[in-house]
C-alpha positions in Angstrom: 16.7 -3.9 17.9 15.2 -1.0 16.3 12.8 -3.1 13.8 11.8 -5.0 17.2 10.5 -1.6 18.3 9.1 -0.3 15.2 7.4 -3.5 13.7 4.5 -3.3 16.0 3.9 -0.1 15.0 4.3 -0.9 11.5 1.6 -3.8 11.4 -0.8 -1.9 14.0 -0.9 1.1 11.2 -1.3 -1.5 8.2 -4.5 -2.7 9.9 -6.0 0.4 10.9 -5.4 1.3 7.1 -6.8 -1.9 5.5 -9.9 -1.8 8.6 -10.1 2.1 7.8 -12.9 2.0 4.5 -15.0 -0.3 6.5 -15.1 1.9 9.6 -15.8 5.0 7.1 -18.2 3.2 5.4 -20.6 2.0 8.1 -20.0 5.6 9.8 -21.3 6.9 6.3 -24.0 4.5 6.8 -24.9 6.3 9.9 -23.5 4.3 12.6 -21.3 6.4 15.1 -16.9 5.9 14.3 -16.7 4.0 17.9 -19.4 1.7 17.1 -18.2 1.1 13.7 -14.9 0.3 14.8 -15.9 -1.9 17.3 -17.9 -4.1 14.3 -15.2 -4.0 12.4 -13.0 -5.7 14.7 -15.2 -7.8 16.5 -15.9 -9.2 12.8 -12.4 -9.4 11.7 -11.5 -11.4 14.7 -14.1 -13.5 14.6 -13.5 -14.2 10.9 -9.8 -15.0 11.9 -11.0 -17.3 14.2 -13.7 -19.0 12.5 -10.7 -19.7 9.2 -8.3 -21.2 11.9 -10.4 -23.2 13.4 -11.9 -24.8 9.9 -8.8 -24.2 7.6 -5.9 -25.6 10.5 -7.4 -29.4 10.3 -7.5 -29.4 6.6 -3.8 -27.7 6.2 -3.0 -30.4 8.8 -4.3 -33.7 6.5 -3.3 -32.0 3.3 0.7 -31.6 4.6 0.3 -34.9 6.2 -1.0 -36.3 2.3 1.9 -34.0 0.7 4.0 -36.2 3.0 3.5 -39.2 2.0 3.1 -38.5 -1.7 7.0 -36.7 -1.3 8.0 -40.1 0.3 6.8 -42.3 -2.6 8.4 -40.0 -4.7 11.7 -39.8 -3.1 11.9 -43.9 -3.1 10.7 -43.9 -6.5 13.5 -41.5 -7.4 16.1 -43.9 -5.6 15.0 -46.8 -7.4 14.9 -45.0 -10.8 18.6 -43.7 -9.9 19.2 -47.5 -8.7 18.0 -49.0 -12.1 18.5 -47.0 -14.9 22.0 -45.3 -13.6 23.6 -47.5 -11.3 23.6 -44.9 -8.5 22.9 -45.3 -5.1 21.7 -42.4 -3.6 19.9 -44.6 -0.3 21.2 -42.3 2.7 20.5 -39.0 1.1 17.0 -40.5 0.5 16.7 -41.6 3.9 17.6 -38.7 5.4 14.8 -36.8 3.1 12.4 -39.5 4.5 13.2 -39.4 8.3 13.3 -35.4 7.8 9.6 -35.3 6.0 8.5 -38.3 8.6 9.8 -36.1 11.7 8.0 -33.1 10.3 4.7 -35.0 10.0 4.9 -36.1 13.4 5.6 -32.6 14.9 2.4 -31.9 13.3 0.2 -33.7 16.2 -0.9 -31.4 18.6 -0.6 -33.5 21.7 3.4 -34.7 21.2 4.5 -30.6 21.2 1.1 -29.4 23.5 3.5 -27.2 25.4 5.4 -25.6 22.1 2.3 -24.9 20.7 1.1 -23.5 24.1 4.1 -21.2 24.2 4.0 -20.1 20.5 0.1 -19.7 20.7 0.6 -16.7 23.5 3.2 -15.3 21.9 1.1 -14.9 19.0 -2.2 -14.0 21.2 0.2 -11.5 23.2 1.1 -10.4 19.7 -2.2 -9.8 18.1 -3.0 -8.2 21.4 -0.7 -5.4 20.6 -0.8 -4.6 17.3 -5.1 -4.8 17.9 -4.6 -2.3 20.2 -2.4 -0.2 18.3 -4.2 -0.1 15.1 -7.2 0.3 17.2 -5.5 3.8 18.6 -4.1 4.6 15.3 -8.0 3.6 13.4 -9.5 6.1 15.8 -6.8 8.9 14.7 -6.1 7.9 11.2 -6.0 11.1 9.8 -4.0 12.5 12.6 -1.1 9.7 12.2 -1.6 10.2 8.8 -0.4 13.3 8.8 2.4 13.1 11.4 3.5 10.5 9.2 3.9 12.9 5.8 5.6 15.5 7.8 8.0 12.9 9.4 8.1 11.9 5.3 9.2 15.4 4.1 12.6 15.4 6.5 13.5 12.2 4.4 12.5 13.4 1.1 11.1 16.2 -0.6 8.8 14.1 -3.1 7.8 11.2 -0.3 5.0 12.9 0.9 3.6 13.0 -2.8 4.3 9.2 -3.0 2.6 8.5 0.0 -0.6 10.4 -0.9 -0.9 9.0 -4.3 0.2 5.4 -2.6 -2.8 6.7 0.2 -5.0 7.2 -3.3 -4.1 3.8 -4.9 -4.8 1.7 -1.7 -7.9 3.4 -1.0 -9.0 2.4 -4.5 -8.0 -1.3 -4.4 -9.5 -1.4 -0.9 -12.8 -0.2 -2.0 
């Protein structure tokens, strides 16, 4: 119950500190923090969308192509185990085929349109709130930043040295 509460927080405050050296870097470039983060995320989810819409037909054909190269494997497999061993594994490899076929069927959109429906708004309604929380917590990183070291120090002495020098690391990967 308490990770259902705490994970939005969690990812909201992960993207605000990925999205962060982007916003501080077009503010250094002179435009003003709101405008900045406004690009920011109007280009993140844009980029989001534009990968999902080209990247979900291709992951589509290549499973489906996966698929049926697993099939052909799994009757060459039985006919090996047939031939060279005199075992006869045919249900267990049928049962691997229906499985892999029924997967690859679940995979057309119009068969599970109102699963996917479903599952797409819970994921909108998700993305929804951990925009808007990172967006909050992007506008007052350094605030939440700090509120988070001195929630850090009643855990452990040496965490709010960990975080700042895991603060330093990121910061330098990021950029």
């Amino acid at each position: 119950m308490l990770i259902a509460i705490i994970k939005p927080f969690a990812i909201g405050f992960m993207i605000a500190y990925i999205l962060n050296p982007c916003v501080n870097f077009l503010r250094d470039m002179g435009m003003r923090r709101g405008l900045a983060i406004a690009f920011v995320y109007i280009s993140v989810i844009f980029l989001v969308l534009v990968l999902g819409v080209v990247l979900l037909p291709a992951m589509i054909r290549k499973i489906s192509e996966l698929s049926a190269m697993l099939i052909a494997a799994a009757q060459e497999i039985n006919i090996w185990l047939i031939i060279e061993h005199d075992v006869n594994l045919s249900p267990l490899f049928s049962s691997f085929i229906e499985g892999i076929r029924t997967l690859v069927d679940n995979l057309g959109i119009w068969q599970n349109a109102l699963t996917a429906l479903t599952d797409a708004l819970g994921y909108f309604t998700s993305g929804v709130i951990y925009l808007a929380i990172s967006l909050y917590m992007i506008a007052h990183i350094d605030e939440v930043k700090m509120q988070i070291k001195r929630l850090s120090r009643l855990i452990h002495p040496f965490l709010p040295s960990y975080l700042s020098s895991l603060d330093y690391y990121m910061l330098c990967f990021l950029k």
